[in-house]
C-alpha positions in Angstrom: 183.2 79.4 88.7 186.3 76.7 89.1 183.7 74.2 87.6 183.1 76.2 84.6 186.8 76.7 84.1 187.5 72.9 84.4 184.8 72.3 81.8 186.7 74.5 79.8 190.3 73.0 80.2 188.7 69.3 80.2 187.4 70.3 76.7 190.3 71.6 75.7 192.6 68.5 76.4 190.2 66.3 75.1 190.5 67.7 71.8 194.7 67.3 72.0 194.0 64.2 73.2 191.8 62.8 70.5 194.5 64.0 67.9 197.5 62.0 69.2 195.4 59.4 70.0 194.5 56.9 67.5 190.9 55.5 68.4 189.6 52.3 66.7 186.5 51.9 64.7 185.8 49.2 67.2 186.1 51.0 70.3 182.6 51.2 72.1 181.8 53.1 75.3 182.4 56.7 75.8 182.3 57.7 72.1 179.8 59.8 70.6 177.3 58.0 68.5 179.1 54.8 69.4 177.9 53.6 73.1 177.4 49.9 74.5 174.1 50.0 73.5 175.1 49.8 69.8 177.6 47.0 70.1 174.9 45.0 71.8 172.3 45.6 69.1 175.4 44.4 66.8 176.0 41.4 68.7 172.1 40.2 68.9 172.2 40.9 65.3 175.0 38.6 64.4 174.4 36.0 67.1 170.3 35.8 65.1 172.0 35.3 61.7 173.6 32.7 63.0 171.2 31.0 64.7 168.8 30.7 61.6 171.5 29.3 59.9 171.9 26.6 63.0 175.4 27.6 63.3 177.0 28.4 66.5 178.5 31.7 67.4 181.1 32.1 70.3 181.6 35.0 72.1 184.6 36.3 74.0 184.8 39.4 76.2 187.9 41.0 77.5 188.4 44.0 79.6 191.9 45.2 79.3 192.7 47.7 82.2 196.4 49.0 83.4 
């Protein structure tokens, strides 16, 4: 029962949440229809186009955590 009722509340504030909050087109990971998969489909795409042009395509990965 206290699971059910956490669901609930969880829900709830998500949806507060997600209206203050200002999320990013960019932002992959935990988003709905937006997961890591995608952004590394994205990535193989672009770094393909680049290499049949025989340019070179750098890549630079942060992970920003407080």
């Amino acid at each position: 029962m206290l699971g059910q009722v956490m669901k609930m509340l969880e829900r709830i504030l998500e949806k507060l949440i997600r209206g203050i909050v200002n999320i990013r087109k960019m932002q992959f990971g935990f988003m709905l229809d937006r997961g890591t998969i995608n952004a590394i489909f994205i990535l193989q795409q672009l770094q393909e186009r680049y290499m049949a042009k025989n340019k070179t395509l750098y890549f630079c990965f942060i992970d920003l955590a407080i």
